[in-house]
Structure formats: C-alpha cells, structure tokens
N, C-alpha and C positions, 0 to 999 in steps of 0.2 A: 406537627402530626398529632391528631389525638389520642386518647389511649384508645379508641373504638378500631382508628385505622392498622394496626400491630394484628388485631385480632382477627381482621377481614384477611389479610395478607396470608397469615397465618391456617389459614379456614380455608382459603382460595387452594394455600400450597398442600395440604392435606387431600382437599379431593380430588387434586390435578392429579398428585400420587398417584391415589386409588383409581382411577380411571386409567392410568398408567398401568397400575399393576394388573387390574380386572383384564385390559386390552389383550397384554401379554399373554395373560393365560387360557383367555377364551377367544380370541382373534388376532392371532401374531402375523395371518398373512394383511389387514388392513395397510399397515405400513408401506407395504409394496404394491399391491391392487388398486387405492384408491380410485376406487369405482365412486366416490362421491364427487368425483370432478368429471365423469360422463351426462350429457346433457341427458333430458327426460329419463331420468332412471331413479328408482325409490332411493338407490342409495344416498344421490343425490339429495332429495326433498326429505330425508331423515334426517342428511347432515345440517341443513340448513333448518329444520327445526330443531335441533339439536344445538345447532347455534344461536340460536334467538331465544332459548331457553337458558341458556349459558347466561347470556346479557342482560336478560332479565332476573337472574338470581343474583348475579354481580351489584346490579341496579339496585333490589332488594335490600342487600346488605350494606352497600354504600346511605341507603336512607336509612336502616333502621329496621325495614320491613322485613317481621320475620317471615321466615319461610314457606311455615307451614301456610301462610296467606296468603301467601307470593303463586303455592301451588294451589292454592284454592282460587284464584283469581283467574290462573292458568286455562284448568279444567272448563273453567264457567259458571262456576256453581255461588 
C-alpha cells in the first residue's frame, strides 16, 4: 500500500460521514422512501448522476487528479 492510499481511504471515510451526517439532518425520510429505485422519476436520474459523480471523484483521487479538475472537467468547461 502507498502512503497516497491511507489518505484516499481516509478522505473517502470523511465524506462518506458528512454525507451521512448532512442526510440525517436534512433528509431522514430518504432511508425509507427510496424513491431512487422508481423507474422514470428525477429521483431516480439524480441518483445515478450522483453516482457517476461518486466514481469519478473516487477515480480522481485514485490517479492523483485533483479535484478541483475533476470538477472542472465535470461541468465542461
């Protein structure tokens, strides 16, 4: 393992938190609605860009690529 990999891990477990914590406080009924598993519904197509944003910051950090260019590349710009 590198020392780079400790820090990704590290980094990953932090936001996972925050995204945890955020959920709780501003959306606790998600948990039990997952309205992202209903076909043609935005919740749906949010989740999955939300997912593919995930993978791609993961991706990001596993190369090196920092972020902010990760979301620059994102947007299109």
């Amino acid at each position: 393992m590198t020392q780079r990999e400790p820090n990704i891990i590290l980094a990953i477990r932090a936001r996972l938190q925050g995204i945890r914590e955020w959920m709780a406080e501003e959306a606790p009924y998600v948990t039990i609605d997952q309205r992202h598993l209903d076909e043609h519904t935005p919740e749906r197509a949010y989740w999955h860009y939300g997912y593919q944003a995930a993978l791609g910051d993961v991706l990001a950090l596993l190369e090196g690529t920092p972020i902010e260019e990760r979301r620059t590349q994102r947007r299109g710009s």
